[in-house]
C-alpha positions in Angstrom: -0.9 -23.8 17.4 2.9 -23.8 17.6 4.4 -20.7 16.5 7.1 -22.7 14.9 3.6 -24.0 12.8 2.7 -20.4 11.4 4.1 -20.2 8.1 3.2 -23.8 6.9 -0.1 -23.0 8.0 -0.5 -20.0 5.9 1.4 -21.3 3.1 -0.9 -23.9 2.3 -3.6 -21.2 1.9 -1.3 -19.6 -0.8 -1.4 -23.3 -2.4 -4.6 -24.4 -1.8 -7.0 -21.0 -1.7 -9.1 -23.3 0.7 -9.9 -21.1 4.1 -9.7 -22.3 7.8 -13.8 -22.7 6.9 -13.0 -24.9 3.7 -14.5 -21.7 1.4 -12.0 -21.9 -2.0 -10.6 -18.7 -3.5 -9.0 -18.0 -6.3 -5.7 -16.3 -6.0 -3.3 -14.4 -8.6 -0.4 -13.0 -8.2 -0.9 -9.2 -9.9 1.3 -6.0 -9.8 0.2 -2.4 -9.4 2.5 0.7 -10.6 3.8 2.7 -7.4 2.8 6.2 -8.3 5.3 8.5 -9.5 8.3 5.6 -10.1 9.2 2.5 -11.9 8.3 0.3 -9.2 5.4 -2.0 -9.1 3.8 -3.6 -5.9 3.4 -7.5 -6.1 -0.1 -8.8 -4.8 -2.9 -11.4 -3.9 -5.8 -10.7 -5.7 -7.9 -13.3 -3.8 -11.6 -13.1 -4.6 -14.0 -15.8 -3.4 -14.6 -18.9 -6.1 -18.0 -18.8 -6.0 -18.5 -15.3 -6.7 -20.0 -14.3 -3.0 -19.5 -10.7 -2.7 -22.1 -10.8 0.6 -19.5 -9.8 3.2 -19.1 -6.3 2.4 -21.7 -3.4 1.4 -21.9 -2.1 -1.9 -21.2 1.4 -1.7 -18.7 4.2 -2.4 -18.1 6.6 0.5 -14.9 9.4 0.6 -12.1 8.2 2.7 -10.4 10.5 4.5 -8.8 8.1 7.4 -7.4 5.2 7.2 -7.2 2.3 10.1 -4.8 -0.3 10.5 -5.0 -2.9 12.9 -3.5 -5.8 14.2 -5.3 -9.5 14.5 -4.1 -12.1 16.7 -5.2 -14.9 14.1 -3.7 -16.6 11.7 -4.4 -16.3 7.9 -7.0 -19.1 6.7 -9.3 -18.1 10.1 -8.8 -14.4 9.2 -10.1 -15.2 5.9 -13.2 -17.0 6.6 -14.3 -14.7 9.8 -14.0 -11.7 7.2 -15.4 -13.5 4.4 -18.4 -15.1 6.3 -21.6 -14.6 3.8 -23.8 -11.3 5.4 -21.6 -11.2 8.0 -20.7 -7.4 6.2 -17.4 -7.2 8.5 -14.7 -7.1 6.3 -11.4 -5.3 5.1 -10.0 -4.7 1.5 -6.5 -5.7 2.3 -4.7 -8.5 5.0 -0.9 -8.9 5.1 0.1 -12.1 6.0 3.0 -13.1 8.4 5.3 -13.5 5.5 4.9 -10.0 3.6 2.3 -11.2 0.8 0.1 -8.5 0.2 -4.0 -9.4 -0.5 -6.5 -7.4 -2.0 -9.7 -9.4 -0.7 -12.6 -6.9 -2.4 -13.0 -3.6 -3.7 -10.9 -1.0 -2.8 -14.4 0.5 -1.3 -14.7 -1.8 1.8 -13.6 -2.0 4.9 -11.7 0.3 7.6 -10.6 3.2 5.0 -13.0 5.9 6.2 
C-alpha cells in the first residue's frame, strides 16, 4: 500500500466499523473527564457487533507498568489480528495514524502490567 493511501484506508474503518477481516464493530464517539481539570478526552469506543469478547482473558490483575508499542500495520489489519476469536493477544487501546483514540475492551486487557 501507498503511503499516500493510509488515511483513506483507515478512514473507511471509522465509516464502515468493517475490519481488514470483514468483522463489523460498532463505534461511538464518547468523552472521558481528564482528572483534575475541565477537559475531557474524545474516544472510539469500538466493541465487536457480535458481542465476541474471546480475544482477551477475563481477569483483573494490578498494573504497575505500562507498555507502549509501535505496529507497522495499518488500522483495519491491526484490528482483526487483535480481535481474532481465542487468539487472547490483544490491547485495550490503538491510536490510529490520524490521532483517534480507541478503547477496543476493558480497561483490564492487554500490555498494562
Amino acid at each position: 500500500m501507498k503511503a499516500t493511501s493510509i488515511a483513506n484506508h483507515e478512514k473507511t474503518f471509522f465509516e464502515t466499523g468493517r475490519d481488514s477481516d470483514g468483522k463489523e464493530f460498532v463505534l461511538t464517539a464518547k468523552t472521558i473527564a481528564v482528572k483534575d481539570t475541565n477537559e475531557a478526552m474524545l474516544y472510539i469506543s469500538c466493541r465487536s457487533k457480535n458481542g465476541d469478547a474471546s480475544f482477551y482473558y477475563h481477569e483483573k490483575n494490578p498494573k504497575t507498568q505500562i507498555v507502549l508499542h509501535h505496529t507497522a500495520g495499518y488500522l483495519k489489519g491491526d484490528v482483526a489480528a487483535l480481535s481474532k476469536p481465542n487468539y487472547r493477544v490483544s490491547v485495550p487501546f490503538i491510536i490510529a495514524r490520524n490521532g483517534k483514540f480507541s478503547i477496543c475492551g476493558p480497561l483490564l486487557i492487554g500490555h498494562i502490567i
